[in-house]
Legacy VTK file of the C-alpha trace (Angstrom):
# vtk DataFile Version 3.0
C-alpha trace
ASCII
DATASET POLYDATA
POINTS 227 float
97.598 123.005 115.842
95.931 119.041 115.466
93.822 117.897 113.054
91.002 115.052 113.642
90.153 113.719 111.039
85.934 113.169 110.756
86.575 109.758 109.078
88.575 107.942 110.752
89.250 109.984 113.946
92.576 110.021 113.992
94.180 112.917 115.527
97.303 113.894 114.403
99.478 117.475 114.650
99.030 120.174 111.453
102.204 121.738 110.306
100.141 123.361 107.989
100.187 120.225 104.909
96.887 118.781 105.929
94.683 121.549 105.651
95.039 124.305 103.256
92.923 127.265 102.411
91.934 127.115 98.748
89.644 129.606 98.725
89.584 133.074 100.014
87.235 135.875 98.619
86.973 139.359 100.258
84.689 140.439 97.419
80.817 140.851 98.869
77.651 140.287 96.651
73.514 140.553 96.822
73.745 136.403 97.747
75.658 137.685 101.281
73.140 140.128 102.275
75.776 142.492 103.368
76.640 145.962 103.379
78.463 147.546 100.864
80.791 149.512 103.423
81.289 145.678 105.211
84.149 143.920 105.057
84.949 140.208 105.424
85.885 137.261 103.762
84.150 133.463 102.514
86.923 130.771 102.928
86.930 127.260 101.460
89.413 124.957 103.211
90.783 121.581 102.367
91.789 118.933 104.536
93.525 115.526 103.880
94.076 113.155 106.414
97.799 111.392 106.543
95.995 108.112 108.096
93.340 107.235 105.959
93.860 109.719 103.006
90.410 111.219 103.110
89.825 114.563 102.227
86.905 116.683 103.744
86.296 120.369 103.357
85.241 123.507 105.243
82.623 126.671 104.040
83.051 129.784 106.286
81.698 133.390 106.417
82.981 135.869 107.834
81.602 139.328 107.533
80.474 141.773 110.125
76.891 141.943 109.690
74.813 138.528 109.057
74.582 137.065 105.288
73.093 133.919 103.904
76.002 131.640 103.631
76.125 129.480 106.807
78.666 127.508 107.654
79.027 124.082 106.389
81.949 121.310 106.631
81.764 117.904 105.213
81.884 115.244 106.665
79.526 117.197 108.922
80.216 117.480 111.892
77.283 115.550 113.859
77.824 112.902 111.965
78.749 109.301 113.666
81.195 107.300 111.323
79.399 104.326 110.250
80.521 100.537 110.290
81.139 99.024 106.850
78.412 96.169 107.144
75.803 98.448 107.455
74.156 98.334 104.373
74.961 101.064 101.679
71.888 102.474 100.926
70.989 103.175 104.989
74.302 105.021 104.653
74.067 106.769 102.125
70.276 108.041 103.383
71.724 109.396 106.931
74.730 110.644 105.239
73.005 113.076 103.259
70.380 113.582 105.714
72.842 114.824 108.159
74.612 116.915 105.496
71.228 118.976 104.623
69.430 118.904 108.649
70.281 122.966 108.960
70.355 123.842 105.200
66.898 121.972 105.091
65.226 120.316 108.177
62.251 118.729 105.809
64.399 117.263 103.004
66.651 115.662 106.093
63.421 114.339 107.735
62.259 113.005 104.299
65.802 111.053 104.049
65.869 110.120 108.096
62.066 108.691 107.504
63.228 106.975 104.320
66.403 105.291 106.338
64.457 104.406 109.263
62.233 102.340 106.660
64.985 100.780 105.246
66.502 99.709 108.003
62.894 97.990 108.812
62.775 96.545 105.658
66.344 95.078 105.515
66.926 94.297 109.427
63.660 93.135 110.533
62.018 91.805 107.093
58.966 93.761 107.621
57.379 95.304 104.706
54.230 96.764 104.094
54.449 99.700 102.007
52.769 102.018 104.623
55.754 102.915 107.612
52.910 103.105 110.355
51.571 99.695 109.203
55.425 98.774 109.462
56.181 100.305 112.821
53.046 98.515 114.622
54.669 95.440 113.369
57.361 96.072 115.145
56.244 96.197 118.242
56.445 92.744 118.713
60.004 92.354 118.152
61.420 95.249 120.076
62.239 96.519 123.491
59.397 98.577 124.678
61.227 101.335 124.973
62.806 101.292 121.769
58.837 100.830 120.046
57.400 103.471 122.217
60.675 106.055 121.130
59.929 105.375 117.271
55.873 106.138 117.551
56.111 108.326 119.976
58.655 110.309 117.294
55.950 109.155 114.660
53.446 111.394 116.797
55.354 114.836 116.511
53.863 117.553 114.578
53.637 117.236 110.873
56.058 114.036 110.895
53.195 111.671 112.696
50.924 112.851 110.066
53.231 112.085 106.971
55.046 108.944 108.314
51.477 107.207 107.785
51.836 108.263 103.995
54.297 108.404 101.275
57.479 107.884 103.084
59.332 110.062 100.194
56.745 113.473 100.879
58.352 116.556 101.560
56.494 118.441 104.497
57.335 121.471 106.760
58.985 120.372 109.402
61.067 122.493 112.590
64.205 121.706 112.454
64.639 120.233 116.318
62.625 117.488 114.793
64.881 116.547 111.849
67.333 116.508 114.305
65.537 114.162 117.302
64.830 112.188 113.905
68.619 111.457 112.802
69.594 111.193 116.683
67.058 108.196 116.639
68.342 106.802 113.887
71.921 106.853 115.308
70.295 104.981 118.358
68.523 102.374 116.602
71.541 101.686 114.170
73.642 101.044 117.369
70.920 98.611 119.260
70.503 96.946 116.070
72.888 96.315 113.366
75.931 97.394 116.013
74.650 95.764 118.657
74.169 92.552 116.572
77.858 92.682 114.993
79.361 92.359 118.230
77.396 89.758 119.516
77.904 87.547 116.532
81.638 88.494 116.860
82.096 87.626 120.074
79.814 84.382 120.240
81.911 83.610 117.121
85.150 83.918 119.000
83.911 81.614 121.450
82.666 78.835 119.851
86.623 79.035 117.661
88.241 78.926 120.717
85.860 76.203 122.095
86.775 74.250 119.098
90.432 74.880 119.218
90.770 73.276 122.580
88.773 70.811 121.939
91.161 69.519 119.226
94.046 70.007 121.274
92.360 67.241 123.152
92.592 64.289 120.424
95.184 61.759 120.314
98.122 62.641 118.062
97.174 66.367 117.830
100.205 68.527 119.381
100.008 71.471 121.154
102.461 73.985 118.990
102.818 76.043 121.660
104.527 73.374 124.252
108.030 72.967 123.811
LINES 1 228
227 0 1 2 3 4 5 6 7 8 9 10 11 12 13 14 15 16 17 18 19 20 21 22 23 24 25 26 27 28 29 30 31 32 33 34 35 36 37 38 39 40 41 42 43 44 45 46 47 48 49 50 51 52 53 54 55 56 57 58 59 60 61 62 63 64 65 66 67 68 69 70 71 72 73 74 75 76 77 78 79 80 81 82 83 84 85 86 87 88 89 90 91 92 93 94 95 96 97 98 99 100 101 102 103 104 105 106 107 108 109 110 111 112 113 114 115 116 117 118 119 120 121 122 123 124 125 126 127 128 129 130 131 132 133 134 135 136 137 138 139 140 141 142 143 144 145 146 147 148 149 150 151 152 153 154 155 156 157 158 159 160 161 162 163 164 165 166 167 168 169 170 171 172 173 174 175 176 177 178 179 180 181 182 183 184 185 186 187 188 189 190 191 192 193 194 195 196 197 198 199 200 201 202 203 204 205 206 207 208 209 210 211 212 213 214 215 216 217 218 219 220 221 222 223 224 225 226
């Protein structure tokens, strides 16, 4: 069987070293919601990738009638691998916003609305303590359809109401909206900080090369690669 590894998406062939089952209970308590008569198992496995040497891990139930552990990996599994200039703390908001969208769709939807700020605050510059106040701002400097995506997201059930408060309140929340939330967040981290990286990267390239030839072009400079 292969292996993929979530970090660094390599994909490489398991002869059973990189992922190992460290876990296996057949044993059945009140917690599972399960029958006494059913039988099944909760496995915890372990994988380590030979590329980048990351380890992630797997929680599974398996039991004939339904219990209350649901399945959960980490890295999870929706989640897009971030570059290493984005800043830290956005990371570290849609990591763990990601991590918790099924377990808890309002504590991811807290974290997503707290990231979306911050990438606001540390992209754009614009801060004014209420996220509405900060989003109208933005209109100016964004795509249309980019502005109209973030408030018309602002407008959806209880989120609309609570993005015009405390950015850090808890609310109910379904959980297709936590989720439209972090996929929106994936999309403006790629039309902003991604999209900026590899235009600064490429007009960098340009301008070297520019400058290259243009010194290959002064008197007593010599080409290295002529013979």
């Amino acid at each position: 069987m292969t292996y993929k590894c979530p970090y660094c998406y390599t994909t490489c062939f398991d002869d059973g070293t990189i992922t190992k089952r460290v876990y296996e209970s057949y044993e059945h308590s009140g917690i599972l919601n399960v029958s006494e008569n059913d039988t099944g198992c909760v496995v915890l496995e372990l994988s380590k990738c030979p590329q980048c040497g990351k380890v992630a891990f797997k929680l599974s139930s398996h039991f004939k009638s339904p219990d209350k552990i649901a399945p959960y990996s980490y890295p999870p599994v929706d989640m897009i691998l971030l570059p290493s200039y984005i800043p830290q703390f956005i990371c570290a908001d849609y990591i763990e916003a990601v991590s918790i969208v099924d377990a808890s769709p309002k504590a991811s939807a807290t974290l997503s609305r707290r990231c979306l700020q911050g990438m606001i605050h540390d992209f754009w510059g614009i801060k004014k303590g209420r996220l509405v106040d900060e989003i109208k701002e933005l209109q100016a400097k964004v795509p249309p359809a980019q502005w109209s995506a973030i408030d018309a997201l602002r407008k959806i059930g209880n989120i609309g109401a609570h993005m015009e408060k405390d950015v850090n309140l808890i609310v109910d929340i379904e959980p297709s909206e936590a989720k439209s939330l972090l996929k929106l967040i994936e999309l403006l981290i790629d039309k902003w900080y991604i999209a900026r990286y590899d235009e600064e990267t490429l007009l960098s390239e340009i301008t070297k090369m520019a400058e290259e030839k243009e010194l290959l072009r002064k008197p007593g400079v010599s080409n290295s690669n002529s013979k």
